[in-house]
PLY file of the C-alpha trace (Angstrom):
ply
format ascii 1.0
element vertex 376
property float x
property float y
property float z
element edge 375
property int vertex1
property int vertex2
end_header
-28.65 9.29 4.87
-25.46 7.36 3.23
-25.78 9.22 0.00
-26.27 12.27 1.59
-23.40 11.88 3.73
-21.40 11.00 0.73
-22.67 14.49 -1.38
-21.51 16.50 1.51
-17.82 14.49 1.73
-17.74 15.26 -2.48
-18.67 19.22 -1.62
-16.32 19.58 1.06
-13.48 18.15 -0.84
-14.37 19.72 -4.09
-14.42 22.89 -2.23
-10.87 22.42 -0.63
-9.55 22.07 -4.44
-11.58 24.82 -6.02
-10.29 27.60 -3.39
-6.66 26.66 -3.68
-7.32 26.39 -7.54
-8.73 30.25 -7.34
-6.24 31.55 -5.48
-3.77 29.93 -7.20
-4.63 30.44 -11.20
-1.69 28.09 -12.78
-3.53 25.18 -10.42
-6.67 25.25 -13.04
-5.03 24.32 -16.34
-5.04 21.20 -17.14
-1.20 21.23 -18.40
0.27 23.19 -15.18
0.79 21.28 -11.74
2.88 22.96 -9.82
2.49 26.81 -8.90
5.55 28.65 -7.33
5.73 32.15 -6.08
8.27 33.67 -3.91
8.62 30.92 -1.25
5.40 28.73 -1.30
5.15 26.10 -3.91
1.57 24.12 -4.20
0.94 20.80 -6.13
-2.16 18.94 -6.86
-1.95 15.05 -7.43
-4.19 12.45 -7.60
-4.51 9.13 -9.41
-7.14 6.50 -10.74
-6.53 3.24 -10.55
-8.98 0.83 -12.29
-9.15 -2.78 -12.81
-11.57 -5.85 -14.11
-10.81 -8.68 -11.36
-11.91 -12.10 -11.78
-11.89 -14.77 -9.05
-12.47 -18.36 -9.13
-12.94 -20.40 -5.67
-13.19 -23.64 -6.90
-16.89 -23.60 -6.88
-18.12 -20.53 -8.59
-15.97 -17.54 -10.86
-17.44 -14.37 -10.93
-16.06 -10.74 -12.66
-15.55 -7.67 -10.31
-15.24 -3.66 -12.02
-13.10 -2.60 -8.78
-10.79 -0.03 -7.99
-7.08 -1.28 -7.32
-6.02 -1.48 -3.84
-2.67 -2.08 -4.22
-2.76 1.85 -5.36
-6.00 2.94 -4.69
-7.65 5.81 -6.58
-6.65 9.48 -4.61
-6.70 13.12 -4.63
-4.43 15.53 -2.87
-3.06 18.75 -2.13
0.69 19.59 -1.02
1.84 22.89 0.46
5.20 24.33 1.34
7.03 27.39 2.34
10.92 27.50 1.93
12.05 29.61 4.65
15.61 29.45 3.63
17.71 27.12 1.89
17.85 24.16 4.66
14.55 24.74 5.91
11.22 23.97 5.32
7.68 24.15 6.37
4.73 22.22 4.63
1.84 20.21 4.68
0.03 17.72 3.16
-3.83 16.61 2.20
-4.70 12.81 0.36
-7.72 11.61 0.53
-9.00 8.08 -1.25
-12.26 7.36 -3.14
-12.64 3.74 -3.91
-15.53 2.15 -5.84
-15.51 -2.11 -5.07
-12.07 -2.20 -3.49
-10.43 -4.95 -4.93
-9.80 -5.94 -1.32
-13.02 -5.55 -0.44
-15.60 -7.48 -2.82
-16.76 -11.13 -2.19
-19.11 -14.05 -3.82
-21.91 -12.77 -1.73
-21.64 -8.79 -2.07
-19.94 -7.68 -5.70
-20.70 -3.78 -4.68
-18.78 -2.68 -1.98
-18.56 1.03 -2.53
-18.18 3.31 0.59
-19.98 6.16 -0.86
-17.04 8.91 0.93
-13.74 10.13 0.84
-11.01 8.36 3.53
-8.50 10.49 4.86
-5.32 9.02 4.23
-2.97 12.10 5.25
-3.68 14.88 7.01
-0.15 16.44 8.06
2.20 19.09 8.90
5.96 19.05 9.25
9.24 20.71 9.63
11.69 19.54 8.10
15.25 20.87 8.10
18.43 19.67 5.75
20.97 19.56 9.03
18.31 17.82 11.64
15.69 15.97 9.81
12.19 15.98 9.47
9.37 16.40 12.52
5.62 15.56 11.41
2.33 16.07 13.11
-1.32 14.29 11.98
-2.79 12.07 10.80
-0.21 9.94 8.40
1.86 6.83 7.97
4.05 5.85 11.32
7.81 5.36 11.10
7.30 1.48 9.99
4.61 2.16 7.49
6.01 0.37 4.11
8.65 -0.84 5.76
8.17 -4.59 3.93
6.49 -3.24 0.97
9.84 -1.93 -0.81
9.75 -3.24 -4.18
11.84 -1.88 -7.10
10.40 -4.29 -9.26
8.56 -1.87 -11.19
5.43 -4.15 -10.50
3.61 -3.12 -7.14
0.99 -1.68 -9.14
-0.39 -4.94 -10.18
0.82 -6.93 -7.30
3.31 -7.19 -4.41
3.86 -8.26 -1.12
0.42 -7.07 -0.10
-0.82 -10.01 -1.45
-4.34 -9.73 0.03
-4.78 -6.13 -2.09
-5.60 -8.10 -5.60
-8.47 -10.29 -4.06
-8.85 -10.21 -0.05
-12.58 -10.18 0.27
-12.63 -13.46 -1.43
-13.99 -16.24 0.72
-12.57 -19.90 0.72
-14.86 -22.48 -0.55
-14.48 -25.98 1.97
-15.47 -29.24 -0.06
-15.97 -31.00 3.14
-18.95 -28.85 4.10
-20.08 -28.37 -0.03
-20.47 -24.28 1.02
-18.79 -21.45 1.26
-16.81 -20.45 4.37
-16.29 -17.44 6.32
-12.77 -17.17 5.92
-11.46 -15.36 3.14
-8.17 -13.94 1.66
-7.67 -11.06 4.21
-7.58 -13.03 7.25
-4.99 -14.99 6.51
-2.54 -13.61 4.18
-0.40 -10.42 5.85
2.34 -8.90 5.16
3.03 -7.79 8.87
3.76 -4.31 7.55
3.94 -1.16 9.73
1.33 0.98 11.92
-0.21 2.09 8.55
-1.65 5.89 8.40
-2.62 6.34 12.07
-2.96 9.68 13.99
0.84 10.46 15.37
4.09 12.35 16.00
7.01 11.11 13.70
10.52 12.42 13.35
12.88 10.94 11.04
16.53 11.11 10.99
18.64 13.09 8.06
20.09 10.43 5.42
23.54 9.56 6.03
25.76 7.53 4.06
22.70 6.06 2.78
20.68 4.93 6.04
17.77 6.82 7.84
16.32 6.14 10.85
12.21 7.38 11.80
10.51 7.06 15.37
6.62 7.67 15.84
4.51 7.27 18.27
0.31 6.65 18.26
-2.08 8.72 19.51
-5.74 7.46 18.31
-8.99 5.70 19.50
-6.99 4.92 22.41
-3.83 3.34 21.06
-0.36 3.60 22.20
1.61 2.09 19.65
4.79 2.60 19.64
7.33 2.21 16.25
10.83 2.57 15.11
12.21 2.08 12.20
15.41 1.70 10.03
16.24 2.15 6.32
18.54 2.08 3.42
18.64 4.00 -0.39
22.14 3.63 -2.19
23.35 2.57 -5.42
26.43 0.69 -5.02
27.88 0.30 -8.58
25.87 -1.20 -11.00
23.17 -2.21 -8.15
20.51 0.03 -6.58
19.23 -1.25 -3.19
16.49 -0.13 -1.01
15.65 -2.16 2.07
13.88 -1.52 5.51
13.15 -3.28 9.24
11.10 -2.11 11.54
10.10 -2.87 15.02
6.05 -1.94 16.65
5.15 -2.10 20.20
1.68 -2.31 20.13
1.20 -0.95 23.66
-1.75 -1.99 25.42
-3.44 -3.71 22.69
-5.08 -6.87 23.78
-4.80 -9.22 20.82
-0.87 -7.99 20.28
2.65 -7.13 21.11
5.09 -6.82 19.47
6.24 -7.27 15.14
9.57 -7.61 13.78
9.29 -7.28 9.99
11.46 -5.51 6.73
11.76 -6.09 2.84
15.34 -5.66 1.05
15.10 -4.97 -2.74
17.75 -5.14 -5.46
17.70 -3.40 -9.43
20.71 -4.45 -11.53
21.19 -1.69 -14.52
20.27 -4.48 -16.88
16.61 -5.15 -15.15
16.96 -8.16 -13.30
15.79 -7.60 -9.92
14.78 -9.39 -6.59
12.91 -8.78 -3.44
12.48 -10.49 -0.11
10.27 -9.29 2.98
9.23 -11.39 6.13
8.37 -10.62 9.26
7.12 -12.01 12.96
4.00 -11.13 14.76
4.20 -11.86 18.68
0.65 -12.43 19.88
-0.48 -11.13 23.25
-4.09 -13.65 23.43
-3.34 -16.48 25.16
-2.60 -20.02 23.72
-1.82 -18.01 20.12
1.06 -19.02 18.33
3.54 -16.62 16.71
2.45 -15.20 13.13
5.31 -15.22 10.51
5.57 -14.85 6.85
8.30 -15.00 3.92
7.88 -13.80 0.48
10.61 -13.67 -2.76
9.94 -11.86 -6.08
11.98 -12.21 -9.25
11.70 -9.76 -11.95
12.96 -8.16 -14.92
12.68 -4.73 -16.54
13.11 -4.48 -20.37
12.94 -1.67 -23.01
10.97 -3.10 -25.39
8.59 0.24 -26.66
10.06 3.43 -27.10
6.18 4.28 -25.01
8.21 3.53 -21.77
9.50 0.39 -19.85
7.85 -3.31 -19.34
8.52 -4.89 -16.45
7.91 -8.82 -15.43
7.74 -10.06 -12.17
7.01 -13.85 -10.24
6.78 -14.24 -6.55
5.89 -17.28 -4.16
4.83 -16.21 -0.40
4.22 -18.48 2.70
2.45 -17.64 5.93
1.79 -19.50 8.81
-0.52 -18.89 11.66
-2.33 -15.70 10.52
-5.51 -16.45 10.75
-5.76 -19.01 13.56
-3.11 -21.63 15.13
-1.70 -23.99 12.59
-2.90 -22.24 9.51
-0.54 -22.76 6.59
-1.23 -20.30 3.46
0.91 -20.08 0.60
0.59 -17.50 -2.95
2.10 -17.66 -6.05
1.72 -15.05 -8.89
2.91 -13.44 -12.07
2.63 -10.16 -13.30
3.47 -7.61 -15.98
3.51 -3.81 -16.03
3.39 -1.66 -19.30
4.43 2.03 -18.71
3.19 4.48 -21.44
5.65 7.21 -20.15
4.10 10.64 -21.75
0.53 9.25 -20.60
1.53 9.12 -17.39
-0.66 5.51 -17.60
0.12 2.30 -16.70
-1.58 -0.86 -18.05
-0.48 -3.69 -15.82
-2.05 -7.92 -15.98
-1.40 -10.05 -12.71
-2.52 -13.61 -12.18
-2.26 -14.55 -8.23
-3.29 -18.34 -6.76
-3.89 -18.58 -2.89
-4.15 -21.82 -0.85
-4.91 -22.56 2.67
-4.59 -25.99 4.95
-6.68 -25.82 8.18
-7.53 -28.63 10.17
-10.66 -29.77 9.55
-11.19 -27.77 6.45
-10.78 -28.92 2.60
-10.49 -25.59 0.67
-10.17 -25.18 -2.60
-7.32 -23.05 -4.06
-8.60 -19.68 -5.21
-7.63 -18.70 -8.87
-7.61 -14.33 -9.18
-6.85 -12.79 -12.48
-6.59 -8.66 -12.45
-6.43 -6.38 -15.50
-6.41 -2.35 -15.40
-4.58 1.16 -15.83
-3.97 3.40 -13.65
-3.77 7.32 -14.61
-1.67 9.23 -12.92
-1.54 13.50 -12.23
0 1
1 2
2 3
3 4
4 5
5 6
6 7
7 8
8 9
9 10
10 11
11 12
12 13
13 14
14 15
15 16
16 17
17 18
18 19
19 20
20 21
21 22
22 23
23 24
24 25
25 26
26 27
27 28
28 29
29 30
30 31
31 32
32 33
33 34
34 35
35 36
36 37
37 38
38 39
39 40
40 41
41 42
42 43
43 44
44 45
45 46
46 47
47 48
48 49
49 50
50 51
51 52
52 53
53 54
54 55
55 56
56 57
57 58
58 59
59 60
60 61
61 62
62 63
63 64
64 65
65 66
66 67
67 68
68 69
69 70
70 71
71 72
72 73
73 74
74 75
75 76
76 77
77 78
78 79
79 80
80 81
81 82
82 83
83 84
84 85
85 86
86 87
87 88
88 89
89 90
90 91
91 92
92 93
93 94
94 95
95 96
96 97
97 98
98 99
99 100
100 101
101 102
102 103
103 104
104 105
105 106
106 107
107 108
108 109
109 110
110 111
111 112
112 113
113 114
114 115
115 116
116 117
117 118
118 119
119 120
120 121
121 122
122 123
123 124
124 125
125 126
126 127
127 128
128 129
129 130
130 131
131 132
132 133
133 134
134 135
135 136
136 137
137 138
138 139
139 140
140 141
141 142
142 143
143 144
144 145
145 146
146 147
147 148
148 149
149 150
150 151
151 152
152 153
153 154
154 155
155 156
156 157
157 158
158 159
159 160
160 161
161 162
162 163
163 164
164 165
165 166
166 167
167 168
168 169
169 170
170 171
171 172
172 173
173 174
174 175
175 176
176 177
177 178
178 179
179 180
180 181
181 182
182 183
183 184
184 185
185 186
186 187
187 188
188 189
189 190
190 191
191 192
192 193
193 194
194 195
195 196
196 197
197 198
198 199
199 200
200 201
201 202
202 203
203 204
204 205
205 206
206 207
207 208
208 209
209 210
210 211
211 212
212 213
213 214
214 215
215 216
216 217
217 218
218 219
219 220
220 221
221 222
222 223
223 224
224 225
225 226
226 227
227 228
228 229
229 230
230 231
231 232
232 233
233 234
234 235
235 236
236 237
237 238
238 239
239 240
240 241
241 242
242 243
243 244
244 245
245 246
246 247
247 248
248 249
249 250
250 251
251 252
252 253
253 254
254 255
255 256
256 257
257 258
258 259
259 260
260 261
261 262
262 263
263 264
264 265
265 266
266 267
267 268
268 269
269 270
270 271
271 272
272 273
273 274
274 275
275 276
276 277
277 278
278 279
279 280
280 281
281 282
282 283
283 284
284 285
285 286
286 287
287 288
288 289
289 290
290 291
291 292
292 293
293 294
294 295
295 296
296 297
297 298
298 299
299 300
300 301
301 302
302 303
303 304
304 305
305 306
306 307
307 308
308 309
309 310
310 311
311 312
312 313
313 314
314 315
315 316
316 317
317 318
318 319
319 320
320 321
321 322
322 323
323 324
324 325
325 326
326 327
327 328
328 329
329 330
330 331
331 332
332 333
333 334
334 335
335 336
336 337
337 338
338 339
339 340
340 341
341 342
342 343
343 344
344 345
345 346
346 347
347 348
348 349
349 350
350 351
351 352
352 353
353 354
354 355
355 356
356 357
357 358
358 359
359 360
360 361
361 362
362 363
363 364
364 365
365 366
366 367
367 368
368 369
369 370
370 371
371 372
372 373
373 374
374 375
């Protein structure tokens, strides 16, 4: 039944790109993206994104083949009609296949594959150059990627998503000699926004550099509720991108309310920084607050005429994530090689997570990740 499920997800979606590819000729060569006529423009993107990931808990290493979920391999369709020159109608199709998410696999299962396409957007909007931008579906809420700005050209092979290189991973507690059931995911998070949730969003036209973007949840029974401010400028030499948001999480039971941004700064010479944190107020009785900081250093040099290399080192600390009085700290390093007219990236990140628990003795967990991604 799972296979067959997942032949009729590949039909349906492989029918969805062969019709627009039909009625639109330019969309079938290989070399032609974009196809224009009149007032509709439609693009078809996509990406894969894989990686070799090796993780060592102190006990046992093993090798993963996994798809990256930092950027996670995608396919999509974008469709828009111009109406006049300050106004806009569109919409928007992604959907993700991933094979072992790099999230995803653990000591005991190194084949996590899903067998079907996730929807990841599903949207339509109006958008208008005077009053902003109004969007219906299934997409990300106003605070989605609100701490994950990173102009450190290295979110590809790590960022503050920390858990996206090696989350299934479970801790390995020398006081019991076995392997535990908490891993990476539960206790390393970045606090970041609603994610891609069905919703209503509007966001503000930029001015002077600032936006502001207001959604609100309808799914499953949620009520979430999200707002959200940003910034885009380069002032001088600097460019700086930064974001906070704020998510009432209505009448969930385990939460709410989070506080939580990320503020990132490229010099013209490369050098660049990044900070995110963020606060998690727990609604479950006798839970302490959940809070998290994170720095990244990096620099961007022109080594190859094939396109930019970027370096990067971050440290990250979180405390109560996963239970009361759980202290977690990451380090990692990373590089990113762009090979510009290949549209590829290869990109190497090393990534070491510890966590102190009382009554636990884990081991530190050593993850190494190598890969490309392909981009089109």
């Amino acid at each position: 039944m799972k296979c067959l499920y997942a032949k009729k997800n590949v039909v349906h979606l492989s029918l969805i790109i062969m019709v627009v590819a039909l009625s639109v000729p330019s969309l079938a060569t290989a070399d032609v993206k974009v196809f224009e006529k009149d007032n509709l423009s439609v693009k078809l993107y996509g990406q894969v994104n894989r990686a070799i990931l090796y993780a060592n808990d102190g006990n046992n290493d093993n090798f993963y083949n996994v798809d990256n979920d930092n950027s996670s391999t995608r396919i999509g369709i974008k469709a828009a009609v111009k109406v006049n020159k300050t106004f806009t109608v569109g919409s928007r199709m992604e959907y993700e296949y991933q094979s072992n998410p790099s999230n995803k696999v653990w000591q005991d299962e190194t084949n996590t594959s899903d067998d079907k396409f996730d929807k990841r957007i599903l949207d339509i909007y109006l958008q208008s150059e005077k009053y902003g931008k109004l969007t219906l579906g299934h997409g990300s809420t106003a605070s989605d990627s609100s701490t994950e700005i990173d102009l450190s050209g290295t979110k590809v092979a790590t960022y503050v998503r920390v858990s996206a290189m090696a989350g299934g991973i479970h801790f390995y507690d020398d006081a019991t000699k076995s392997l535990s059931d908490v891993n990476i995911n539960s206790v390393f998070n970045n606090l970041d926004g609603d994610a891609r949730k069905d919703r209503i969003r509007y966001d503000t036209p930029s001015l002077a550099g600032f936006s502001l973007a207001v959604s609100t949840v309808f799914e499953n029974g949620d009520d979430d509720r999200d707002i959200a401010l940003r910034y885009k400028k380069k002032l001088g030499t600097v460019k700086v991108s930064g974001g906070i948001s704020y998510v009432d999480f209505g009448s969930s039971a385990s939460k709410k309310n989070q506080l939580s941004g990320s503020l990132s700064f490229l010099m013209d010479n490369g050098f660049n920084v990044t900070i995110a944190g963020g606060n998690l107020n727990h609604e479950s009785a006798g839970r302490d607050d959940a809070n998290y900081y994170y720095g990244k250093i990096g620099y961007i040099a022109h080594i190859f005429s094939l396109g930019t290399t970027a370096f990067a080192a971050d440290y990250g600390k979180y405390k109560n994530m996963g239970t009361n009085d759980d202290d977690a700290d990451t380090v990692g390093v990373m590089a990113v090689q762009k090979f510009k007219e290949w549209n590829t990236e290869l990109y190497l990140a090393y990534r070491n997570y510890k966590l102190d628990r009382v009554g636990t003795n884990y081991d530190n967990i050593d993850a190494v990740m190598a890969g490309f991604r392909f981009k089109f």
